[in-house]
N, C-alpha and C positions, 0 to 999 in steps of 0.2 A: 655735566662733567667739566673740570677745572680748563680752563680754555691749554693751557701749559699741555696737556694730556692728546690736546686733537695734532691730528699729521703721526707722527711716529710714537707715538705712546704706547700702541702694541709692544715694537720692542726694545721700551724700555722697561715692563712689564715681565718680558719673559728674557731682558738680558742674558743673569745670572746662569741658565741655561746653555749659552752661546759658546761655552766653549766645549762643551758635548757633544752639540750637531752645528754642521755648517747652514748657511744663511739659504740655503736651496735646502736640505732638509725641514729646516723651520718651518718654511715656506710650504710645506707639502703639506705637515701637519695644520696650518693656519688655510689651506683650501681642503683638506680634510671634515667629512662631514662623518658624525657617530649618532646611533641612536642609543639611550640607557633606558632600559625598559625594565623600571623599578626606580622609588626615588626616595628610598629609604636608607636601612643602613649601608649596605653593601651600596648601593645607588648612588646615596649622596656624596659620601666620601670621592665617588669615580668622578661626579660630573663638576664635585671642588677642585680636585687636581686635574682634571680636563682642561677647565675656563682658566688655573693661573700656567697651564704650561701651553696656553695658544691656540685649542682644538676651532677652528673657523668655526662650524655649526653644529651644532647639538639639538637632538631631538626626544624629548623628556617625556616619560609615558611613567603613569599614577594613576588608577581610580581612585584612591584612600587620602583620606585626611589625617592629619598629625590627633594624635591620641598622648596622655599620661604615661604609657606602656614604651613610648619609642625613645624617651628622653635618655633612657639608661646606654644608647648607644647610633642614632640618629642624628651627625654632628649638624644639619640644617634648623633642626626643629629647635625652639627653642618654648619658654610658656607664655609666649605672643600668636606661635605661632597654631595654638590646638586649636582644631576644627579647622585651620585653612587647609585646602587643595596640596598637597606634596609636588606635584608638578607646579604648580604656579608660584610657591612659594622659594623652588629649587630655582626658577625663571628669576625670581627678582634677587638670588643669591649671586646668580651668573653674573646678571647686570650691575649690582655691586662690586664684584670681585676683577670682574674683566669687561666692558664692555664694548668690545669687538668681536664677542663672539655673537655671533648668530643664532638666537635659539627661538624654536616652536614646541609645542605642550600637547598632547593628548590627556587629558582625565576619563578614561576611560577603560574599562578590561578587552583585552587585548585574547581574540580567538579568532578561527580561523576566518572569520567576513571581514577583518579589518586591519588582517596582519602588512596585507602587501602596503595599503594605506600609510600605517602607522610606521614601517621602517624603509619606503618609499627606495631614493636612489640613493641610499647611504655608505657608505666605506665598510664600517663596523656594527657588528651589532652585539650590544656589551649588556648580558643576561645579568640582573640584579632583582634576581625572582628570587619565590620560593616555596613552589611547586612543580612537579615532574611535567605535569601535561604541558600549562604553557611554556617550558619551556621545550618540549618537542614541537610546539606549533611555532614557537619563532626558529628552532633551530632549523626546522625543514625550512621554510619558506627562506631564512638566509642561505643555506645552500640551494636552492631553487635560482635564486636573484643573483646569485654570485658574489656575495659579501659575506666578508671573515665573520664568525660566530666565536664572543669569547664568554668559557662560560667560568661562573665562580657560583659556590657555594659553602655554606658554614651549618656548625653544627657545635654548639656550645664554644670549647675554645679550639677546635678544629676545621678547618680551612679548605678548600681546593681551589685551583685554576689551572684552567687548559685552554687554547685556542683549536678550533676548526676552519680550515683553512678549506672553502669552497670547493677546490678543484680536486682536494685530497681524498685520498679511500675513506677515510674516516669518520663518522658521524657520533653525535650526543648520544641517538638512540643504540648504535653498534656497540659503543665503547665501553657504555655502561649497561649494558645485554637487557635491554627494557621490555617490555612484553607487547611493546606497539612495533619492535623492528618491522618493517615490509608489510603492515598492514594499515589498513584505514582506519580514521577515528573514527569509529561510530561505537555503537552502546558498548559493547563486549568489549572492545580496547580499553575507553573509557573507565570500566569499572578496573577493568587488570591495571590499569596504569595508577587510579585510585589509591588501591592498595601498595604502590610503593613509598608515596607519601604518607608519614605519619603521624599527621598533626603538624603544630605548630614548635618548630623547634627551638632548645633553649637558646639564650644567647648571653655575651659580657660584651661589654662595648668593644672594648680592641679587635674582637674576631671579625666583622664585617670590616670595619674601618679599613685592615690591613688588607684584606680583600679586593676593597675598593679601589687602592690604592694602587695592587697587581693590576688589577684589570684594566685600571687606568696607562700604566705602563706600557703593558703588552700593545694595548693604541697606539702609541707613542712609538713602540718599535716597529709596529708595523707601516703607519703610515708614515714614518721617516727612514727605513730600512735602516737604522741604526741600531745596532745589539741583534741577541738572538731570539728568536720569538719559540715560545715556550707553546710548540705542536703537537695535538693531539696523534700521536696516542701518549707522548709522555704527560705529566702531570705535576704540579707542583704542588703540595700539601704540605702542613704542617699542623701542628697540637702545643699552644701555649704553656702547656701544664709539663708538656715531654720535653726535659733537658736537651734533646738534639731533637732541636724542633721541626727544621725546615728540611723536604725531601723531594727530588727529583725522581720520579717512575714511569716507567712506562707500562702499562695495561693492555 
């Protein structure tokens, strides 16, 4: 790093920012630690605008290597980077972009022996999946540990985000009436939860991207109490294709 850069080069990086939140705000977010568990499309995009808007630590969880299939909407990947690691490669994107931020890697899939592991003492946990089960295994375990759970997901040029707020009545599995509410995972959940995923969903580049982006935010307000943070039960959704795209709900 350019020697000009060390001592205060954090914020002259996240300046342009400063007049949004005050320098103790900043400051919360820059000891602010998040885990993204996913480092794809919806993934990369959060943990891009994570590293240039100051997040202290970030903890990057992938088993999957960049593939020809991701280029259409994966702003990290590029055709350098098919076959490396997505966490590792997400790691030397950080360190490029911002290097103050603190970041550790998991390459591996994420279940229930390695969940507490993997999202350790973290602030936030920012779901960039795309499957129902793991993400009931991280949303439990975030409300277990007492960390905000935010979750996004897409479906062609359609969107959601919501946060879960620990202490709140409300859960992933409640909210969206899953067929694992109040039970354990063993076979029988397993296969009922199976069936709510189906398949592999389409995509266009912008629909995760913007995704990312929310989810990226909601961090942002959360660990600076700055703005309103977008709580579960309501919901934020939109469809690129629908003239009145963007819509606030509560379920």
């Amino acid at each position: 790093m350019p020697t000009r850069f060390i001592g205060d080069g954090y914020w002259e990086i996240i300046s342009r920012q400063m007049s949004i939140v005050t320098k103790s705000e900043q400051q919360r977010f820059k000891d602010g630690k998040a885990t993204v568990i996913g480092c794809g499309g919806i993934g990369g995009e959060t943990i891009e605008m994570l590293a240039r808007m100051g997040i202290g630590e970030l903890t990057l969880v992938d088993k999957d290597a960049f593939d020809l299939s991701n280029l259409n909407r994966q702003t990290l990947a590029n055709i350098s980077d098919l076959g490396l690691d997505k966490s590792s490669v997400a790691k030397e994107k950080v360190r490029l972009i911002n290097p103050y931020v603190k970041v550790s890697t998991f390459s591996e899939h994420v279940d229930e022996s390695n969940i507490d592991k993997v999202i350790g003492d973290s602030d936030i946990v920012i779901d960039a999946l795309d499957n129902v089960l793991t993400r009931v295994i991280v949303s439990r375990a975030a409300k277990r540990k007492g960390i905000y759970y935010i979750h996004g997901a897409i479906h062609g040029t359609m969107g959601q985000v919501t946060v879960f707020d620990p202490d709140g009545d409300s859960s992933y599995e409640k909210m969206f009436n899953l067929p694992s509410l109040g039970r354990e995972l063993d076979d029988e959940t397993l296969s009922d939860l199976k069936k709510v995923t189906s398949g592999v969903p389409p995509v266009i580049g912008p629909t995760p991207n913007i995704i990312g982006c929310l989810e990226a935010i909601e961090s942002f307000k959360i660990l600076t109490g700055v703005g309103e943070v977008t709580f579960a039960p309501r919901i934020l959704t939109f469809d690129l294709l629908d003239f009145a795209s963007f819509s606030l709900d509560e379920i």
